[in-house]
Every structure is written in structure tokens, then in C-alpha cells.
KEKE-3310 file (N, C-alpha, C; in steps of 0.2 Angstrom, whole numbers, plus 5000, padded with zeros to 4 digits):
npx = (5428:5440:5452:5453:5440:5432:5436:5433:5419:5416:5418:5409:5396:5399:5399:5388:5379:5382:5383:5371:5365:5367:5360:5348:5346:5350:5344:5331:5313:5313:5311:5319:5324:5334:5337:5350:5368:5371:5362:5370:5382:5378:5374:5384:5394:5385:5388:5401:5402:5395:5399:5416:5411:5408:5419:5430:5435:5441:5448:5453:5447:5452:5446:5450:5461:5471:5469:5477:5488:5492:5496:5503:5515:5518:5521:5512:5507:5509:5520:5517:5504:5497:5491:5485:5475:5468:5465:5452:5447:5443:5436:5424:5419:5417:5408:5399:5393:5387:5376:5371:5364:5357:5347:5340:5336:5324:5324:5334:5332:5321:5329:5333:5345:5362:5373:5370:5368:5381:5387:5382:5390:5402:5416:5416:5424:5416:5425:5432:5450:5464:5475:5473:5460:5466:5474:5464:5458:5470:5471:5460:5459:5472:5469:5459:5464:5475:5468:5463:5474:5477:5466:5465:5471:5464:5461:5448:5439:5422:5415:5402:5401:5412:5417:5414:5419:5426:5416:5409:5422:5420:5408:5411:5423:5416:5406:5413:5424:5422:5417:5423:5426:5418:5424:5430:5442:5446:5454:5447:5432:5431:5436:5433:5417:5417:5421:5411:5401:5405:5403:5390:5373:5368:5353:5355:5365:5382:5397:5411:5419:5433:5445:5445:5447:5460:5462:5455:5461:5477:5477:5470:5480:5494:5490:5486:5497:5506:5501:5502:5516:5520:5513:5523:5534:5533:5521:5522)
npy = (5495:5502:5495:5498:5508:5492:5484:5494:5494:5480:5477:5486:5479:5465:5471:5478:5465:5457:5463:5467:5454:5452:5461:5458:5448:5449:5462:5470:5467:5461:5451:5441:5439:5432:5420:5416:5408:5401:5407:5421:5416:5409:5422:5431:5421:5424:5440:5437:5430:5439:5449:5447:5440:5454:5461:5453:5452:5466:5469:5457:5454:5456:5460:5464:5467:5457:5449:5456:5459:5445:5440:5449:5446:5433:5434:5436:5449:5466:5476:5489:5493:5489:5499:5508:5498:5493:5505:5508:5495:5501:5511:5504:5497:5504:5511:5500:5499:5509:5509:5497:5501:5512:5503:5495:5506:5510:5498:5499:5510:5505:5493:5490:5485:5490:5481:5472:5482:5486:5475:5472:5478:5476:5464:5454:5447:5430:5426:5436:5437:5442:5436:5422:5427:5434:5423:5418:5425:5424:5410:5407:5416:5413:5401:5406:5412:5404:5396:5403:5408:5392:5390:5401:5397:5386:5369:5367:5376:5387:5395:5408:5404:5406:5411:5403:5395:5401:5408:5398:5393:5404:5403:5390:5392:5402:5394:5385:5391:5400:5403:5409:5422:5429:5427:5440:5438:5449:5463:5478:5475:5476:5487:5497:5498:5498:5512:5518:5514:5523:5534:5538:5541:5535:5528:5528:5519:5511:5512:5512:5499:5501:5498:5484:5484:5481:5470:5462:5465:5464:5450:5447:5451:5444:5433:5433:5434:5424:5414:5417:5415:5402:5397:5403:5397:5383:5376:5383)
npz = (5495:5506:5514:5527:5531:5529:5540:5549:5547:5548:5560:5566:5563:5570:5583:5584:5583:5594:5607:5606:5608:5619:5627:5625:5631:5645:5650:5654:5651:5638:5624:5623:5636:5650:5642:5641:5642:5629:5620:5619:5615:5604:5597:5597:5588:5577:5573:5572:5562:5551:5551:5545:5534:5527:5526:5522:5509:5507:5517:5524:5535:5550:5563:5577:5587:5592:5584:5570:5578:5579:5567:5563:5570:5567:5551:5542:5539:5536:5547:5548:5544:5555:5567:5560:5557:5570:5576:5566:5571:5584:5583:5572:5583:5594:5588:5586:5599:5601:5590:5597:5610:5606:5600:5611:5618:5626:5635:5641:5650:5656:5666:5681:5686:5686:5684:5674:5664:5661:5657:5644:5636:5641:5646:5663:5676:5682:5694:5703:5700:5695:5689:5685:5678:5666:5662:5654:5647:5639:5635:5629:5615:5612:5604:5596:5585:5584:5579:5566:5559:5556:5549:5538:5525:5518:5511:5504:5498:5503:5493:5497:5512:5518:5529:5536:5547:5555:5564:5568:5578:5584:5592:5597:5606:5615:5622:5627:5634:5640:5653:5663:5660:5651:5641:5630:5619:5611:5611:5606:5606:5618:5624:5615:5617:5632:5632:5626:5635:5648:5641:5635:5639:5651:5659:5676:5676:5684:5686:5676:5677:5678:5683:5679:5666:5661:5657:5648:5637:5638:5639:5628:5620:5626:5619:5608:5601:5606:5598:5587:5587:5588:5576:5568:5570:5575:5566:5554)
capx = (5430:5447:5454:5452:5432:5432:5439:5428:5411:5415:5419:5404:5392:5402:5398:5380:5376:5386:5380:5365:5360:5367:5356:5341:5346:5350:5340:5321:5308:5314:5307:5326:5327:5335:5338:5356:5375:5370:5360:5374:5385:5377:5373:5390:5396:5382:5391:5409:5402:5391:5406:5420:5408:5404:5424:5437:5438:5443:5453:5457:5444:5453:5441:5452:5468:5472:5472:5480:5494:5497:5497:5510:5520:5516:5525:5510:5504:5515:5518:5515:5497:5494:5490:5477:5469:5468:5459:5446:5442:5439:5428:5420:5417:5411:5400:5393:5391:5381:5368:5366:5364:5353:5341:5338:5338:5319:5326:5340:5331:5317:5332:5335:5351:5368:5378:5366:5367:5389:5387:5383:5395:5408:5416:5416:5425:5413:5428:5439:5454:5468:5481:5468:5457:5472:5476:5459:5458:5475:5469:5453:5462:5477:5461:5455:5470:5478:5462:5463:5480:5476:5458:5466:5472:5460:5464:5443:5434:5414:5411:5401:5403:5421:5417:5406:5422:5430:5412:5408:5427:5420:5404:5414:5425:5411:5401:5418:5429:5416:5411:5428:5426:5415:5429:5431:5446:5446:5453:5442:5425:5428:5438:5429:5410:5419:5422:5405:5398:5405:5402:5383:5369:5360:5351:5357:5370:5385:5404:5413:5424:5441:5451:5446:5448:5465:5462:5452:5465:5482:5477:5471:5485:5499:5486:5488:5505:5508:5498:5507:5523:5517:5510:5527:5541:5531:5519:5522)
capy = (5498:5503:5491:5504:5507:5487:5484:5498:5492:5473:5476:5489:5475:5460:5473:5477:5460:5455:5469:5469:5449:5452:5466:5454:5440:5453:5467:5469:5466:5459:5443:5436:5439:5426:5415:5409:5408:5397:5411:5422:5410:5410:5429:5434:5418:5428:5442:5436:5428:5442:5455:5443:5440:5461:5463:5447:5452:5474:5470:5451:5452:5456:5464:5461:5467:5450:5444:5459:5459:5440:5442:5452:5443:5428:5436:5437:5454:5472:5480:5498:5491:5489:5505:5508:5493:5495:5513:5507:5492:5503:5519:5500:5492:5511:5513:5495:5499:5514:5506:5489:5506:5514:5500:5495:5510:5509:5493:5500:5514:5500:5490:5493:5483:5493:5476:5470:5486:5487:5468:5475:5482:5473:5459:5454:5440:5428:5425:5440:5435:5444:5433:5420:5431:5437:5417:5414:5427:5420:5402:5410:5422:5410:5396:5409:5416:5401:5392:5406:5404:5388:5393:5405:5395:5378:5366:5367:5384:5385:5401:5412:5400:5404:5414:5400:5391:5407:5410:5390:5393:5409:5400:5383:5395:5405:5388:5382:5395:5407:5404:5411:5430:5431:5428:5445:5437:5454:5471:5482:5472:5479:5489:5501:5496:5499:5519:5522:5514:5527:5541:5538:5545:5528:5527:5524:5517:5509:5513:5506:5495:5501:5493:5476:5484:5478:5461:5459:5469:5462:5445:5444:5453:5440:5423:5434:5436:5418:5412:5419:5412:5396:5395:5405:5393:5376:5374:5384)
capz = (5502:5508:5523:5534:5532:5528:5547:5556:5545:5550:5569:5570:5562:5575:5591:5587:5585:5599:5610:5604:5609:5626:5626:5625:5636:5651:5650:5657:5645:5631:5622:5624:5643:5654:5637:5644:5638:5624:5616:5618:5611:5594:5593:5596:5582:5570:5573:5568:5552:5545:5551:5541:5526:5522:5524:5521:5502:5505:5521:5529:5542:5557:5567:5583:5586:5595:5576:5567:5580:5579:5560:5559:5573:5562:5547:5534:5539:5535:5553:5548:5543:5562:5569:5556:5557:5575:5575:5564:5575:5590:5580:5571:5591:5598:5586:5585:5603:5600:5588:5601:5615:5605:5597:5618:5623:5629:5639:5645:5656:5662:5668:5687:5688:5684:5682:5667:5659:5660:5655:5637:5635:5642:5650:5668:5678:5686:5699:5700:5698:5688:5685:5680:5670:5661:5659:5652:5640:5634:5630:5623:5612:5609:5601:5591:5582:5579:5575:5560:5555:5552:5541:5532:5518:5518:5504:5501:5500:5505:5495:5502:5518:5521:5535:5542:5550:5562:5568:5573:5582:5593:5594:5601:5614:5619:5625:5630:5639:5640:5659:5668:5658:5647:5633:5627:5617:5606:5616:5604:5607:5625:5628:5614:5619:5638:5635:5625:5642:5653:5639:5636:5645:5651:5666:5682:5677:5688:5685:5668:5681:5674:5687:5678:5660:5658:5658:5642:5631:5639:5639:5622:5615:5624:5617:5600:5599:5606:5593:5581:5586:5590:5568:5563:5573:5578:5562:5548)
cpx = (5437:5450:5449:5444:5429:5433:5434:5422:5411:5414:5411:5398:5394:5398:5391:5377:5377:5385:5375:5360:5362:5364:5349:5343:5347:5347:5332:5318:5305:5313:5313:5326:5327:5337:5344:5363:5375:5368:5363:5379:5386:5376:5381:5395:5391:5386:5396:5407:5401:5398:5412:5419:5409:5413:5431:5439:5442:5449:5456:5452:5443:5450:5443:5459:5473:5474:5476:5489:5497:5496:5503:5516:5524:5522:5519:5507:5510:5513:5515:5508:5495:5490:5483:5470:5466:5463:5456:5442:5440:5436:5422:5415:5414:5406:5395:5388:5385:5376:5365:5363:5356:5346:5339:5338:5331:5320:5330:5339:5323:5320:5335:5345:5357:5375:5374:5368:5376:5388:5386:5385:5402:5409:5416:5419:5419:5417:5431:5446:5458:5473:5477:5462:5459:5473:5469:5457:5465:5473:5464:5456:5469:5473:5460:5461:5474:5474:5462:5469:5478:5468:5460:5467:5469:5462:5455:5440:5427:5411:5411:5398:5408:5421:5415:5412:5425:5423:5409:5414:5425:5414:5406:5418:5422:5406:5407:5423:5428:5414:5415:5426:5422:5417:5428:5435:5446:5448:5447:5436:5424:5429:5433:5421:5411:5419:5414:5398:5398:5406:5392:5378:5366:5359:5353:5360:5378:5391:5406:5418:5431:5447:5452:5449:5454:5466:5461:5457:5474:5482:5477:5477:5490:5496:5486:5494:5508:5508:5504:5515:5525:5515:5517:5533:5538:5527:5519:5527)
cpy = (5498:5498:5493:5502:5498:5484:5489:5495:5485:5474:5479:5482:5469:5465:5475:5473:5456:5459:5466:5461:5447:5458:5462:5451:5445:5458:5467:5469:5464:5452:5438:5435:5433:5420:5412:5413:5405:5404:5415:5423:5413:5415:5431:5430:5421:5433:5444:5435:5431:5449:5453:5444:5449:5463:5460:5451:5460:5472:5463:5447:5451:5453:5462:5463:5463:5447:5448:5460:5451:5437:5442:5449:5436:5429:5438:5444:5461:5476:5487:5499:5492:5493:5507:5503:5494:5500:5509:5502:5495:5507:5511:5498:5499:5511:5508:5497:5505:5511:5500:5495:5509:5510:5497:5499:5510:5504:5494:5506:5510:5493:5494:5490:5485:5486:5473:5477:5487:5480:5468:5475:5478:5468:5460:5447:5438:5427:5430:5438:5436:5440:5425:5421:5430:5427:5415:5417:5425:5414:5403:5413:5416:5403:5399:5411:5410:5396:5398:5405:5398:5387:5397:5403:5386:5376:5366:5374:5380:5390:5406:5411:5402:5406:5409:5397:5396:5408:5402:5390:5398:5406:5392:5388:5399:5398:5383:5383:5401:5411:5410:5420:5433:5433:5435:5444:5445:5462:5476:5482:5474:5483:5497:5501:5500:5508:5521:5520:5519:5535:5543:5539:5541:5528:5527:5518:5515:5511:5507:5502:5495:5498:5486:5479:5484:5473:5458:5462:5466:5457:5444:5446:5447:5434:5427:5432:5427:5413:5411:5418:5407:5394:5396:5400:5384:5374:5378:5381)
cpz = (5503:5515:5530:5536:5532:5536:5552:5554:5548:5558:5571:5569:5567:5583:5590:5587:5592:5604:5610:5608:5616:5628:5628:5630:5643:5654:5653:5650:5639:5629:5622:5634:5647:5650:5639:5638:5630:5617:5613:5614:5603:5593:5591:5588:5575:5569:5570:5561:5550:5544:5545:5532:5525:5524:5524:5514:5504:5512:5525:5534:5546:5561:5574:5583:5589:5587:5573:5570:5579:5573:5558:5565:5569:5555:5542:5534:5542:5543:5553:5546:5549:5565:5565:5558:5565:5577:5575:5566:5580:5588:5578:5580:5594:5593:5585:5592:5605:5598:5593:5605:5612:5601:5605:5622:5630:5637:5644:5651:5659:5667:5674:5687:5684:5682:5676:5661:5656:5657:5647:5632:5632:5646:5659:5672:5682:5694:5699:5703:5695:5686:5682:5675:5665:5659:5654:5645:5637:5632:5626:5617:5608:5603:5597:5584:5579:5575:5566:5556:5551:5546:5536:5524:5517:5511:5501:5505:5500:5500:5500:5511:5521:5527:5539:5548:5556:5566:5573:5577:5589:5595:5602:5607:5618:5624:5631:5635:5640:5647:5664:5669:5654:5640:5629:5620:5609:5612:5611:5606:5615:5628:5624:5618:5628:5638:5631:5631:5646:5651:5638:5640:5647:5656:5671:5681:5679:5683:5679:5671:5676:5677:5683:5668:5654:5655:5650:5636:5634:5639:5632:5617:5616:5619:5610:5597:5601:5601:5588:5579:5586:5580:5568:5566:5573:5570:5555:5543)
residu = (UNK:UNK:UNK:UNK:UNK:UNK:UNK:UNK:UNK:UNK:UNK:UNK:UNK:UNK:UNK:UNK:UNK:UNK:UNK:UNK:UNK:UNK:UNK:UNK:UNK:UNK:UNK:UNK:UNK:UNK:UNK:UNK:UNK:UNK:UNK:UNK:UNK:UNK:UNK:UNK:UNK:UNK:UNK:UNK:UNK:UNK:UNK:UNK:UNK:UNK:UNK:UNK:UNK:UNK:UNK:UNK:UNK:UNK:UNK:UNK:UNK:UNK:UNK:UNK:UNK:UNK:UNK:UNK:UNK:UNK:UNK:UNK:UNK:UNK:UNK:UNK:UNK:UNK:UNK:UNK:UNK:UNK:UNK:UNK:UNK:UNK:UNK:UNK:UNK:UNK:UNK:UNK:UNK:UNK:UNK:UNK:UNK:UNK:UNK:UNK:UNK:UNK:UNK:UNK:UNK:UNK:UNK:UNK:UNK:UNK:UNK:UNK:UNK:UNK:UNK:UNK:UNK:UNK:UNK:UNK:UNK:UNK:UNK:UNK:UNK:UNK:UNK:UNK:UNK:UNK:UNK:UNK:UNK:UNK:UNK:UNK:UNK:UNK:UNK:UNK:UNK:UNK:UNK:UNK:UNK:UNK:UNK:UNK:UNK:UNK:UNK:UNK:UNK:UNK:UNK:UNK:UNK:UNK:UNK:UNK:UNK:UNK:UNK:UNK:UNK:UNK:UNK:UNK:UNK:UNK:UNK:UNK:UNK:UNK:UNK:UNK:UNK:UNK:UNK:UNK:UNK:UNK:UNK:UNK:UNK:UNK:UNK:UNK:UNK:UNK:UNK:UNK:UNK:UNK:UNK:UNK:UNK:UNK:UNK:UNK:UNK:UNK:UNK:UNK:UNK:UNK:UNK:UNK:UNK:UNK:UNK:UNK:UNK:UNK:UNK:UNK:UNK:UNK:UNK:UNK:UNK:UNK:UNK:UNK:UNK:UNK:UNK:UNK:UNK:UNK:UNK:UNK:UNK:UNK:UNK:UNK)
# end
């Protein structure tokens, strides 16, 4: 595979599982419903693993432009890469968001509630709050990023493991720093899923709250970019 397609196929497979098992725990009718954050948690962590696994070897395994920007902040990734990678995570993150849309879709027009069905999609603060939103996805987002820095080069590989240690990290800040925002820490994973919400034809469906859809994309890009300066001055 070529980066590119490597970077869209990861992400898409990251948002339909990710979609997809917040799709079951909110939804009507579904043998997951009501299951909790927990559930979440781990679907969203299968998600990052099985995305990572089918494209670390053809392109890194961004899948997040929170990590490809605090890469190349970083120094070990070429800036003129960016923009590509970019794209293919948000065509990757719409289309995951189509398949989670369309494997519940039957669920999605037996569900009255229009905040269950944007919840999907995308995030939501439990408190709205924009200057601590935006702080919450920076500490979430600055965790992940530089939690990967320092995975990238381990002194003991796992194999076909290697992936296992960045999905136990979104696993751990989903369960951790999960409650404020619903840690987005990835602009793609929301902000993509966020316009095939308010392009799709789904029930009685409530507004894609674009007032809020700042927050998930401005936050994790500084807690990337901090990240990334935080490895490249303080410990590299």
C-alpha cells in the first residue's frame, strides 16, 4: 500500500469500530445498549490497534493529524508529507463513519433521541465549556502523542503486538480523561464523522453542533504540537 491509501484504510477501520461501538451502547435496540464508558473505552482501543496493525508497515500509523502534526514538529517527519496524510485521514474517518451509519442504520431510525444519534459521530462536552474543553482535549491529545514518541522506538518489540501499547494508551485516556469530552483527541475522528452527520439522510436527526466543532480539532492539534516540543527540546 502507498502511505496515503495506508493512512485512509487505518483511520477508516479506527472510525468504524469506533463509531460503530458507540453506535451499540447508545442506540435503541441494540444488544450493547446502556453498556457504559468502559465499553466504549475498549471498542474505541480495538479500533486504534486493528487500524495501527493493517497500516504501521506502508505509512507510521498516524491516523490522527494530532500525531502527524506533532511528528513533524518533532523533527522525525518531512512537512511536505502533512497535507497528504491529513486528507486521507479525513476521506479514512468519513468513510469509517459511513460504514458504522450504515451497519446501524435500522437502529438509527428506531432511535427517537437526536443527541444519541450526533453522539456517533461525534464528541460532546458533558459541561460546556470552551476554554476547558479545549484544555481537556489538550491534555488528552498531549498523553497520546507524546505517549507515542516515546513507543515509537521501544528497546523490546512484541511483533505482531507492537500496536498493542498505543491502543492500551487510548484505552487508559478514554477510561481516564474521557468524562470532560468524550476525548476526541484526534481532529479527523470528529471532525470527519462530524460533516457525514450533517450530510446523511438519518432520521430525525438534531443539528451537527458546529458551534462546538472547534474544540475537538483546535485542542488536539496545540496537545500535538506541544507534545512534540515537549519530546524534541525536553527529552530527545
Amino acid at each position: 500500500m502507498s502511505p496515503f491509501l495506508a493512512e485512509l484504510i487505518g483511520t477508516a477501520i479506527l472510525i468504524t469500530l469506533g463509531a460503530g461501538v458507540v453506535a451499540n451502547v447508545v442506540l435503541s435496540k441494540t444488544y450493547g445498549n446502556n453498556s457504559g464508558l468502559i465499553v466504549i473505552a475498549f471498542g474505541w482501543a480495538i479500533g486504534v490497534f486493528t487500524g495501527v496493525y493493517a497500516s504501521a508497515a506502508a505509512s507510521g500509523a498516524h491516523l490522527n493529524p494530532a500525531v502527524t502534526i506533532g511528528l513533524a514538529v518533532e523533527g522525525s517527519f518531512d512537512w511536505d508529507k502533512v497535507p497528504s496524510y491529513i486528507l486521507a485521514q479525513m476521506i479514512g474517518a468519513m468513510t469509517g463513519a459511513f460504514v458504522a451509519w450504515l451497519a446501524y442504520k435500522k437502529h438509527f431510525d428506531a432511535t427517537e433521541d437526536g443527541n444519541a444519534k450526533l453522539a456517533v459521530f461525534c464528541t460532546a462536552p458533558a459541561i460546556p465549556n470552551p476554554l476547558y474543553n479545549v484544555i481537556t482535549e489538550i491534555v488528552g491529545t498531549f498523553v497520546l502523542v507524546l505517549g507515542a514518541l516515546l513507543m515509537a522506538k521501544p528497546e523490546m518489540k512484541l511483533g505482531a503486538l507492537d500496536a498493542l501499547p498505543i491502543a492500551l494508551l487510548v484505552l487508559g485516556i478514554g477510561v481516564s480523561l474521557g468524562g470532560p469530552t468524550g476525548y476526541a483527541i484526534n481532529p479527523a475522528r470528529d471532525l470527519g464523522p462530524r460533516i457525514m452527520h450533517a450530510i446523511l439522510p438519518i432520521k430525525n436527526k438534531r443539528d451537527s453542533n458546529w458551534g462546538y466543532a472547534w474544540v475537538p480539532v483546535v485542542g488536539p492539534v496545540i496537545g500535538g504540537i506541544l507534545a512534540g516540543l515537549v519530546f524534541k527540546f525536553v527529552i530527545k
